[in-house]
N, C-alpha and C positions, 0 to 999 in steps of 0.2 A: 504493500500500500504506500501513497505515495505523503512524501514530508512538504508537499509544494507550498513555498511561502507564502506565497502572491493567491489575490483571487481571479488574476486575469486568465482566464480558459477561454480557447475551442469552440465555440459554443456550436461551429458546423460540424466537432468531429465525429466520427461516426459511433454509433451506441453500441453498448460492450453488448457482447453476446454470450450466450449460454447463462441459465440462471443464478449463478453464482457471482459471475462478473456483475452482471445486472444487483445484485446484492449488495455488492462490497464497491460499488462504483462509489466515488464519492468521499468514501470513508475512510479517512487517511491514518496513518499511522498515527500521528498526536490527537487525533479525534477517539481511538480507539484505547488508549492510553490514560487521558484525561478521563476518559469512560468508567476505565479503571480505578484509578483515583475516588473519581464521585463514587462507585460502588461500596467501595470500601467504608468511605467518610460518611455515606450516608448510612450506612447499617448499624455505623456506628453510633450517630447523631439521633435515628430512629428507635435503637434499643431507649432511648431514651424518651425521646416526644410522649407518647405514652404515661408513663408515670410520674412526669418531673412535676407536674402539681401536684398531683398524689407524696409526692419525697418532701414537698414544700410547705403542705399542709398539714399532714397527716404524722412526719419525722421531725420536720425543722419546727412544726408549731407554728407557720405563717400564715398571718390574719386571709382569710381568702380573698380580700380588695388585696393586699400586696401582692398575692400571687399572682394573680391574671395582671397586676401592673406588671409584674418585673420582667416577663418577656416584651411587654411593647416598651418601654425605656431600655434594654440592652438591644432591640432590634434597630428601633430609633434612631440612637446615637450610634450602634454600627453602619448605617448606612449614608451618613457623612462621610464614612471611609469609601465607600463604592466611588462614588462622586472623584473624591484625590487616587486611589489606585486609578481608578481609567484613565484619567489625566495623565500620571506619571507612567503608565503603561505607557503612552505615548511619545512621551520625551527621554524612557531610556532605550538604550540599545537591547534590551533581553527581558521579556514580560518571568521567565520560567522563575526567577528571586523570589517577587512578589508570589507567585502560585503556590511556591514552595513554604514561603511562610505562612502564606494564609491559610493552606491546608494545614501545616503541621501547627500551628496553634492553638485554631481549633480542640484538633486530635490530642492535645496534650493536655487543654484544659481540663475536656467531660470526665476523664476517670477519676478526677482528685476532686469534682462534687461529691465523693463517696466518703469522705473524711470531711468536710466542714459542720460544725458543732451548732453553728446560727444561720440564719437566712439572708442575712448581708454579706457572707462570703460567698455565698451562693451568688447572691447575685452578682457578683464580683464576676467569678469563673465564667456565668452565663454569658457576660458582656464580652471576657476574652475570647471567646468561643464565637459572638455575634461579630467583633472586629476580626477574627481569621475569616468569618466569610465573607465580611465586606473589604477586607484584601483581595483575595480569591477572586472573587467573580468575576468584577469587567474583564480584568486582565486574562483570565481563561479563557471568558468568550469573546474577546480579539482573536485569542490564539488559534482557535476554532475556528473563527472563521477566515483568518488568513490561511488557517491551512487547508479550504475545503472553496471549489469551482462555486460560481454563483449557483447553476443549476441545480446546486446538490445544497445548498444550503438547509433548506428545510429540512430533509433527513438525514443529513452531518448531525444537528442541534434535537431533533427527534432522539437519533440514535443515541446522544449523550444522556436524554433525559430517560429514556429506558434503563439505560444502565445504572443512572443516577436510582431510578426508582427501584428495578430488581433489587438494590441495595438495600433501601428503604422500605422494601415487603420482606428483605431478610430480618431486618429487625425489630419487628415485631415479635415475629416469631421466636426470633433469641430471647430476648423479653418476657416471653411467653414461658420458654421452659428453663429460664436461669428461675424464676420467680416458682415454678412446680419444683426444681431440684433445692431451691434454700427457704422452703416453705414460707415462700411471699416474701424473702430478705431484700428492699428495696435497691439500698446501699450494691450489694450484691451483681447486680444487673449495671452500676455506673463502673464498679470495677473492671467488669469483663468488654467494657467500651474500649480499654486499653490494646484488646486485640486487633480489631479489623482496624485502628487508627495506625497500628504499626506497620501492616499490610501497607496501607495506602502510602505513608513514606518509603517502604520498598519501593514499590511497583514507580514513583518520581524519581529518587534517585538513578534508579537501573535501566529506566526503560524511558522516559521525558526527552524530545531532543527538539532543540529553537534552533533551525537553519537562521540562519544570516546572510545578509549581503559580503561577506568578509572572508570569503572563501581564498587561496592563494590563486585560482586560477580567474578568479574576477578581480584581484590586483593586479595583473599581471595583465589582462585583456584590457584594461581600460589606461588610455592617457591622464597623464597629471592633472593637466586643465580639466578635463571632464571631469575628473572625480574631484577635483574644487570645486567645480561650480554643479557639480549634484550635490556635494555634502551642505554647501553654502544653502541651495535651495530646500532642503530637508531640516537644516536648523531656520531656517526662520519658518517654515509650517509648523512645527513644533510650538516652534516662541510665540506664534501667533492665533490658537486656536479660542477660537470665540464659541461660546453657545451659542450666537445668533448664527454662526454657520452649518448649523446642523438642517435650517430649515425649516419649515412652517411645516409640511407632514409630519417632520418628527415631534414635535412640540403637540401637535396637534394628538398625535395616536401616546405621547408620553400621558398628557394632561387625559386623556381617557382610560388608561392604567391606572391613575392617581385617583380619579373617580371611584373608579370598580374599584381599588385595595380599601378606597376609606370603608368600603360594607364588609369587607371580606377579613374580620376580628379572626383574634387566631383560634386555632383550630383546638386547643385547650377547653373553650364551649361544648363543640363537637365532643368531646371527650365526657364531658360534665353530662352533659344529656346523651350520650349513650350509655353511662354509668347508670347513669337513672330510669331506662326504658328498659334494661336488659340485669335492675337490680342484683347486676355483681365486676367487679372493677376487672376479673380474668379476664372477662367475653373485648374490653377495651383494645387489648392489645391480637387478636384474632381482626375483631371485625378492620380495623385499622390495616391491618394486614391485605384484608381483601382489595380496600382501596386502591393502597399500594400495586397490587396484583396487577390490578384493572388499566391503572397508571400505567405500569411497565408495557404489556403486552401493546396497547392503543399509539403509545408516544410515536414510535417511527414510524407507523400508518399513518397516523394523523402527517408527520412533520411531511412525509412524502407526496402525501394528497394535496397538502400546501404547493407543494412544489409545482403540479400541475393543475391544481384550478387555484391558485390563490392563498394568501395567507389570509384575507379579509372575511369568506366565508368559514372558515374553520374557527377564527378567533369567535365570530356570532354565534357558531355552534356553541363552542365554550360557555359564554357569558348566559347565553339560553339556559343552558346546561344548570350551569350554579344558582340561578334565580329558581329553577324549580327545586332542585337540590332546598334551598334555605327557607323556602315556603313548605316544602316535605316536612324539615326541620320542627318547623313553629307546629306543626299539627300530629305528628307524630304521636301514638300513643301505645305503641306495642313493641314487640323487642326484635320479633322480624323485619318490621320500617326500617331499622337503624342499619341492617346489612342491603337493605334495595340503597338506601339511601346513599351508605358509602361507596356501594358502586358505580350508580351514576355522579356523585365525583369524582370518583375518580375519570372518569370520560371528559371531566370542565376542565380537571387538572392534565391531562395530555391532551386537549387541543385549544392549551391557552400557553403554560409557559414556555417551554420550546420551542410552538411559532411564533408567539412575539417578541422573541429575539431576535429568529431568524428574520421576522418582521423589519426591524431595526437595523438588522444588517441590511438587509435593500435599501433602507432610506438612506444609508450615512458611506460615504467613502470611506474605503481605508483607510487614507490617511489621519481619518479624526476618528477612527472606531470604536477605540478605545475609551476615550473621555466622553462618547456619546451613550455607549454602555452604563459609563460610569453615571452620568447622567440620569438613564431612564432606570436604573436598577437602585441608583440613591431618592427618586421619586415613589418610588413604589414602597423601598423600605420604611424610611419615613411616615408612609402614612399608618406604619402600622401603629404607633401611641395612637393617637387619633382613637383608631379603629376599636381599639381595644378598650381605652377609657372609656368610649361611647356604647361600647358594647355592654362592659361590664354595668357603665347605669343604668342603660334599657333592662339590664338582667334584673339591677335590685329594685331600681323601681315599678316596671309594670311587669315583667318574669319574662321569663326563657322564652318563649313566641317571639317578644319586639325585637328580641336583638335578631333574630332570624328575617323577620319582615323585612326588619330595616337593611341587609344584608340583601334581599332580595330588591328592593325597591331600587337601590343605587347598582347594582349589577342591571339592571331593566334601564337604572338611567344611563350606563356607560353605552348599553348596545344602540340608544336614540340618537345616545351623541356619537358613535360610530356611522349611522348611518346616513343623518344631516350632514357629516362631513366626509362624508363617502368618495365624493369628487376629487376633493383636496388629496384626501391620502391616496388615492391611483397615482398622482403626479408623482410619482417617485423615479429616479435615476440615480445610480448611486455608479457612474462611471467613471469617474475624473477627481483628480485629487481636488478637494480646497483650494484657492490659492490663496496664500499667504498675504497678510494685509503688508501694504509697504512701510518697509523700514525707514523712520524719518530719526534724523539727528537730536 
């Protein structure tokens, strides 16, 4: 599979043949790799999602309003970081630093939640844990998609997020039978995160590789002047890049992300109210699991189907999708509801996040990819306080329904404002680098 740097491809060359080729078209070694990574990080980050309210309420003794705050203030404030990694993605010569820390950070944080005594060291580690992902992310998905043909974009970012998700249906199930083998030992379940987090540092180290332009035989092919006046041209795009160069589409399709996440409180809810529909906290980490499942198997169909009818119809399926999902939610009274339920979203969650990156990549040139990432992935984290304070009051004040409603209502309003602006976001071309604004004394 190929490491190709560039997204400049082919577009007349002829189509691989035989169904295997047709398979792995597209999917490049760092695509596959990176895959790797997320499987790991995630299984390991999932053994947890599951119980960490249950560790926080139940172990640490926290007020349950601080509980449901503490993930939307370490999400919050990690996705400030999104915003400067994309950025600096950009201005240095080698994104894999950034990926490397930002994964292993993470991965280093969650097992030593297993040993804090109070709920402010918790939420300590939470937050180092929320800043390795908002390290991590833009700068990933640059590297994805420099290394993956435009045409293939969609299931390059499909494919990551399958693997991503495989991950994260593995650990539930970990979850599930670390908690039957140390008879429900919470703690128990954050230790054994230690494992797949070591894995995923494996698998960077040994196997991770960032081509460069700095090869001996592209020194060696190019005159002096020329590679003066390319370097010259490449530092001032760097030094020069503006949010307002990303474009009125992308601003447009971010500010309708930013919509749909203020309804979409975290999934800690989810967890509360199926705890309570299926009166027992085992059945949490199973039905979750299915999600997961559902996620995994959809993501590269979906991200592929993007590819040849559009990313725009699949994102509406999405957002369709989650609106009935949170109205399911609010009315929900039996303990079978809550496994239809998480199946169909899993269906909103593989045909929302993975194309609307891939999304984003159409909009935005290479040369700014990264700080546009950074961009639409620190809008979206940010809304989670938001999300979650509003949720958590809908919860105390009128109960478990409004926060769903309200969940559904602004999911129904992101799809109106996708579709009034429907026009705008076709105009996409993402062919030509920026140019740099001029250098004045």
């Amino acid at each position: 599979m190929s490491d190709e740097p560039t997204n400049v491809t082919n577009e007349a060359e002829e189509e691989p043949r035989g169904l295997f080729a047709r398979m792995k078209a597209g999917i490049s070694r760092n695509v596959v790799v990176l895959g790797l990574v997320s499987f790991f990080t995630d299984a390991s980050s999932e053994m947890i999602i599951p119980i960490r309210i249950l560790f926080l309420v139940l172990v640490l003794q926290t007020p349950l309003p601080i509980a449901g705050f503490i993930e939307g203030v370490a999400e919050s404030t990690a996705s400030l970081l999104k915003i400067w990694a994309g950025h600096l993605s950009n201005r240095v010569s080698r994104r894999t630093p950034l990926i490397n820390f930002g994964y292993n950070l993470s991965n280093f944080a969650k097992p030593l939640l297993a040993f804090v005594p109070t709920w402010p060291y918790a939420l300590g580690l939470i937050f180092l844990d929320r800043v390795g992902k908002g390290v991590r992310g833009s700068p990933r998905d640059a590297m994805m998609a420099d290394s993956t043909p435009q045409r293939y974009m969609g299931k390059a970012f499909g494919f990551h997020r399958s693997m991503d998700t495989f991950g994260a249906a593995f650990g539930p199930i970990a979850c599930y039978l670390i908690l039957l083998l140390t008879a429900g030992d919470l703690r128990a379940v954050l230790i054994w995160t230690a494992i797949p987090g070591f894995l995923a540092a494996m698998v960077m180290v040994l196997f991770l590789r960032e081509k460069t332009a700095r090869t001996e035989e592209a020194r060696l092919a190019k005159a002096e002047a020329k590679a003066a006046e390319i370097k010259k041209e490449q530092e001032q795009a760097k030094a020069r890049i503006s949010p307002k160069q990303f474009g009125i589409a992308f601003w447009m399709f971010t500010a309708i992300s930013g919509v749909f996440a203020l309804g979409n409180s975290s999934d800690a809810f989810i967890f509360l109210r199926t705890a309570d529909l299926e009166t027992s906290v085992v059945a949490v980490p199973l039905i979750y699991f299915l999600y997961n499942l559902v996620y995994a198997v959809l993501a590269t169909p979906m991200g592929a189907l993007s590819d040849k009818i559009g990313r725009l119809p699949i994102l509406m399926l999405g957002y369709g999708s989650f609106a009935l999902v949170y109205l399911g939610w609010a009315s929900a009274t039996q303990g079978w509801q809550a496994w239809a339920l998480f199946s169909l979203y899993g269906v909103y969650a593989a045909a929302t996040e993975g194309v609307a990156k891939a999304f984003v990549s159409d909009l935005i040139p290479k040369s700014v990819r990264g700080s546009a990432m950074g961009w639409f992935n620190g809008v979206i984290g940010f809304s989670a306080l938001p999300a979650n304070v509003l949720g958590g009051w809908l919860w105390s004040v009128a109960g478990a329904p409004s926060t769903f409603v309200f969940g559904a209502w602004m999911s129904l309003f992101a799809l109106g404002l996708m579709i009034v602006w429907l026009p705008w976001l076709r105009k996409r071309k993402a062919t030509s680098p920026v140019p740099a604004a001029p250098v004045t004394a």
